[in-house]
C-alpha positions in Angstrom: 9.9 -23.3 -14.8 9.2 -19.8 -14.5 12.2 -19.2 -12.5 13.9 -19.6 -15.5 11.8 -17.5 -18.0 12.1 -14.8 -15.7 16.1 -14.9 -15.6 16.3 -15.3 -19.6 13.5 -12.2 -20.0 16.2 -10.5 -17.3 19.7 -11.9 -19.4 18.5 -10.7 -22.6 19.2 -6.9 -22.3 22.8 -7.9 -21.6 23.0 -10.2 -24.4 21.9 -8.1 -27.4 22.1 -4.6 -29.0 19.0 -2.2 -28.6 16.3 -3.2 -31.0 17.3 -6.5 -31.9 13.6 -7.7 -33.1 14.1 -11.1 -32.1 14.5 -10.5 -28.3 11.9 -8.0 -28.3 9.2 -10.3 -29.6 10.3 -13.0 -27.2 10.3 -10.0 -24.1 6.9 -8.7 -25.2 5.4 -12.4 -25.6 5.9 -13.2 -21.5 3.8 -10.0 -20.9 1.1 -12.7 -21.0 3.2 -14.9 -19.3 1.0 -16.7 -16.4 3.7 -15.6 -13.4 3.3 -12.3 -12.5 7.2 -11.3 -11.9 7.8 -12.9 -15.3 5.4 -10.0 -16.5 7.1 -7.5 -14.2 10.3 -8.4 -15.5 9.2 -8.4 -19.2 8.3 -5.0 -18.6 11.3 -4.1 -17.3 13.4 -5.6 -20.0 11.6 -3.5 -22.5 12.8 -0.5 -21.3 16.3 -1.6 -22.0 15.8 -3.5 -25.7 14.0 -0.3 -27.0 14.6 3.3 -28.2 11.9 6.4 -26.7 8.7 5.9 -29.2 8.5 1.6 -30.6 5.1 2.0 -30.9 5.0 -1.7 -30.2 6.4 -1.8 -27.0 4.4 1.3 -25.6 1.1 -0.4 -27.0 2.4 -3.8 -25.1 3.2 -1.9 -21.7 0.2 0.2 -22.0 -1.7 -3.0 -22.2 -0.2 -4.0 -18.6 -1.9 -1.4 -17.0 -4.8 -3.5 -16.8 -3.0 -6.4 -15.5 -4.6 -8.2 -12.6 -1.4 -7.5 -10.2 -0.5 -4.5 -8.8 3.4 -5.5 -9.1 3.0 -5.4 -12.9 0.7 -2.4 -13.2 3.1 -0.3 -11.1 6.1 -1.7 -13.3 3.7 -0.3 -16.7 3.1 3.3 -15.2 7.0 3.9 -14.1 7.9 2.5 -17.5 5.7 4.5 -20.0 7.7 7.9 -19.2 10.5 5.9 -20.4 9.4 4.9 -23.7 7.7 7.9 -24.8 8.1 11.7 -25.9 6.7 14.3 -23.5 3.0 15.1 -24.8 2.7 11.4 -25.7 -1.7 11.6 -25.4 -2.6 8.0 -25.5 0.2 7.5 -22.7 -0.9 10.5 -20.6 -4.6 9.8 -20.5 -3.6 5.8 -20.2 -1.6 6.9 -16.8 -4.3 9.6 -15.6 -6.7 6.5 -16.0 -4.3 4.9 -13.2 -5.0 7.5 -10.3 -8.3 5.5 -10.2 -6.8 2.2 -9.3 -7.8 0.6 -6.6 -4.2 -0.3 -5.2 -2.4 2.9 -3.4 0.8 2.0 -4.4 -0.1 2.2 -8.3 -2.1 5.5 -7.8 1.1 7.2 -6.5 3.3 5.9 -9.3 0.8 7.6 -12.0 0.9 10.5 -9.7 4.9 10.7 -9.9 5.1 9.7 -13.5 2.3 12.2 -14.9 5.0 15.1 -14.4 7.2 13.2 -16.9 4.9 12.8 -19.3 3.7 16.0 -19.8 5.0 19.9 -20.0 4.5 22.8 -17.7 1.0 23.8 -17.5 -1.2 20.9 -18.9 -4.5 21.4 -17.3 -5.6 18.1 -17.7 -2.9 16.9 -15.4 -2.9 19.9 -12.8 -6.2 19.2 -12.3 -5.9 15.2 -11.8 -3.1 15.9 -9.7 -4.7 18.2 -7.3 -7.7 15.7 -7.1 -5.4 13.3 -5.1 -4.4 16.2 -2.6 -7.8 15.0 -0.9 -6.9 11.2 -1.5 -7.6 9.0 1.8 -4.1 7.3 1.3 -1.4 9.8 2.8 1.6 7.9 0.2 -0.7 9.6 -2.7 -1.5 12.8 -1.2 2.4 13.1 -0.3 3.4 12.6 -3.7 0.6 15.0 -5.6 2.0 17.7 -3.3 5.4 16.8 -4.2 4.5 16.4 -8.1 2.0 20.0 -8.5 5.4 22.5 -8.5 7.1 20.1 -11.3 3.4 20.4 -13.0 3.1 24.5 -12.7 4.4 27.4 -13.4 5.6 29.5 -9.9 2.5 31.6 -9.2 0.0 29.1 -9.9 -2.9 30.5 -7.8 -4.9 27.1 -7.9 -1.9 24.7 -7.2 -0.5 27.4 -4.2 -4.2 27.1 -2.4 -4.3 23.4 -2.8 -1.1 23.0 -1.1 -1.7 25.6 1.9 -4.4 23.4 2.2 -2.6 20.8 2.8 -0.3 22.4 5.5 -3.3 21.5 8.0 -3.1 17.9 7.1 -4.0 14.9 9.8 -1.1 12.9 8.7 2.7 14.8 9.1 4.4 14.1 5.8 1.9 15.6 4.0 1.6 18.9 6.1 6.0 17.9 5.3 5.7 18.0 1.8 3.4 20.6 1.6 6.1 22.8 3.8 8.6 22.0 0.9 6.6 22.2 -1.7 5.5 26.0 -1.0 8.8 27.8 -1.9 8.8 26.3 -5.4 5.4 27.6 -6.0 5.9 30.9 -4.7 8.1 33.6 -5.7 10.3 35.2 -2.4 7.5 37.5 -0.1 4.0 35.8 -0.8 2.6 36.7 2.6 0.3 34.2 2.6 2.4 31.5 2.1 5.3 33.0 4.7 1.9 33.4 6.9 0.8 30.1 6.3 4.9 28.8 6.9 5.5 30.1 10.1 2.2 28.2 11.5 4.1 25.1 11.2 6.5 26.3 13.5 4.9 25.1 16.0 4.0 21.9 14.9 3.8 19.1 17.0 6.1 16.8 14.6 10.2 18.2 14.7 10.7 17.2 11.2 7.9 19.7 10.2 8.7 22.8 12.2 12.5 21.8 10.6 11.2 22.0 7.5 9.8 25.5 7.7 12.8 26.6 9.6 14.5 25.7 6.4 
């Protein structure tokens, strides 16, 4: 009953020390389990049987980014930041992969986790990152204008047009985010983002024209 293999993949964690081998074979074995929150949970339980770097377990999770549900490819992407080392390659082009998938939900999880994977200035992930600025799924372009000024360096020409860009947005908690978002990318008296700011003033959402009051 696979009510019951998901609470024993859920008991485990509490009933052994990390890295006790046994538990983490039988966690990693009901990632092929044929119930999907048994494979969400399996996931999970990893996280909390393993120390950062068992190559095992990031090779097993990795693998779930492929899986056929979105529950269980979101669970992969927010867990890989947990199992590895900033600058961790395979795991960083394995979650850039994920701003292609085809379910918004997973797209902004690799979007938020990409900043934990990686350091200050990787190009690789600026770049992806700004590619979902222009996303048709506000959720994704909310969170890659949230995620750019934890990617950058203040003063980052590219990131601080991208997100100006974005203070002209259809949908409000983007032109939000963007609003917040500025400040950290700027240092005090950039006259085009105090410019660009102040437009929002008069924005016809309150939460926005708060936002730049603030």
């Amino acid at each position: 009953i696979w009510t019951v293999r998901q609470a024993a993949v859920q008991a485990l964690p509490l009933l052994v020390e990390k890295g006790h081998e046994g538990s983490i074979a039988a966690v990693t074995g009901r990632l092929k389990d044929g119930i999907w929150t048994v494979r969400q949970a399996a996931v999970q339980a990893l996280l909390l049987l393993v120390e950062k770097g068992h190559e095992g377990s990031i090779a097993a999770v990795t693998g779930c980014l492929k899986d056929g549900y979105e529950y269980v490819r979101k669970a992969a992407v927010q867990a890989l930041p947990l199992l590895v080392e900033k600058g961790h390659e395979g795991s960083i082009a394995a979650v850039t992969g994920c701003l292609e998938d085809y379910e918004p939900d997973v797209q902004q999880a690799a979007v938020q986790a990409l900043p934990l994977l990686v350091e200050k200035g990787h190009e690789g992930s600026i770049a992806a990152v700004t590619g979902r600025l222009k996303d048709g799924i506000w959720t994704v372009q909310e969170a890659a204008v949230q995620a750019l000024p934890l990617l950058v360096e203040k003063g980052h020409e590219g990131s601080i047009a991208a997100v100006t860009g974005c203070l002209k947005d259809d949908i409000w908690p983007v032109r939000q985010a963007a609003v917040q978002a500025l400040p950290l990318l700027v240092e005090k008296g950039h006259e085009g983002s105090i410019a660009a700011v102040t437009g929002r003033l008069k924005d016809g959402i309150w939460t926005v024209r708060q936002a730049a009051v603030q």
